[in-house]
N, C-alpha and C positions, 0 to 999 in steps of 0.2 A: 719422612715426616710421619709423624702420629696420627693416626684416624679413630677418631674417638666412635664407634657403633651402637647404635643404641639399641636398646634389649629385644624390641622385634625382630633383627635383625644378625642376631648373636648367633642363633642356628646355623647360618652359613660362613660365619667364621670359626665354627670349632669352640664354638663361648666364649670368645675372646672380646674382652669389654674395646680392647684396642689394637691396633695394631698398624705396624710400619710397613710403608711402602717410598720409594721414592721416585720422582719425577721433578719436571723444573715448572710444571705449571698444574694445576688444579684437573686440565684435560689430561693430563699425562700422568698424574697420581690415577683419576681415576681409573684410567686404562690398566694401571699396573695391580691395582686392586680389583680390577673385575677378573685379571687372566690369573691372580693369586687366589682368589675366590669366587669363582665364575657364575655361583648359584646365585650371588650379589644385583647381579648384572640386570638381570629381570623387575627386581625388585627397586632399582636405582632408575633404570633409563627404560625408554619408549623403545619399541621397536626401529624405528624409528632414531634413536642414538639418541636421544635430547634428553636430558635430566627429566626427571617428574615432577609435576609440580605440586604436587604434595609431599618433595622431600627439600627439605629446607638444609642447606648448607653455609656452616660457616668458618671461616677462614680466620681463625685468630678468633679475635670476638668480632669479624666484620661479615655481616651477612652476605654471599655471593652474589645475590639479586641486586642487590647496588653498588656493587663495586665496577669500576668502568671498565676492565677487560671481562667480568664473570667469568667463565671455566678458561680464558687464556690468561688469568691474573697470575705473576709469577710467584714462586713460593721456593722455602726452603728448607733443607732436613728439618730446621728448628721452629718452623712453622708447626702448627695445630689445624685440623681439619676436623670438624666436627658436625656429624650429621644427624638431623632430628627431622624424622617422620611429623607431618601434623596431626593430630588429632581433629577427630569430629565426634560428634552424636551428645549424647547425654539426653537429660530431659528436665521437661519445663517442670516448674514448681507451683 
């Protein structure tokens, strides 16, 4: 499957906007993508092994946080995995 990176995040893929991995489930993509790029790892999940929750993931165009299995939802090569960092800060006007 395709994992879409977004540009904070490009550093530890080698600047790759994207890139393939495969697995049959979302926990299983992940896994293959943290042992393919390991520096990932830090920056995705808790020590603890649990997504961050300031990284938002989504699965086709369906965001992972509401889909009924989340990371055991099953997927396939032709699926799309796309991850986007939140943003915060700015300032008032």
């Amino acid at each position: 499957m395709n994992i879409h990176i977004p540009t904070p995040l490009r550093t530890y893929t080698g600047g790759l906007e994207t890139v393939t991995v495969s697995g049959a489930t979302v926990s299983a993509v992940f896994e293959q993508l943290t042992i393919k790029y390991p520096e990932l790892k830090q920056h995705l999940f808790t020590p603890e092994g649990k997504l961050r929750s300031f990284v938002n993931v989504y699965v086709n165009d369906d965001d992972l946080r509401y889909l009924a299995d989340k990371e055991a939802t099953a997927v396939t090569d032709r699926d799309e995995l796309t991850i986007i960092p939140s943003i915060a800060g700015g300032t008032s006007c």
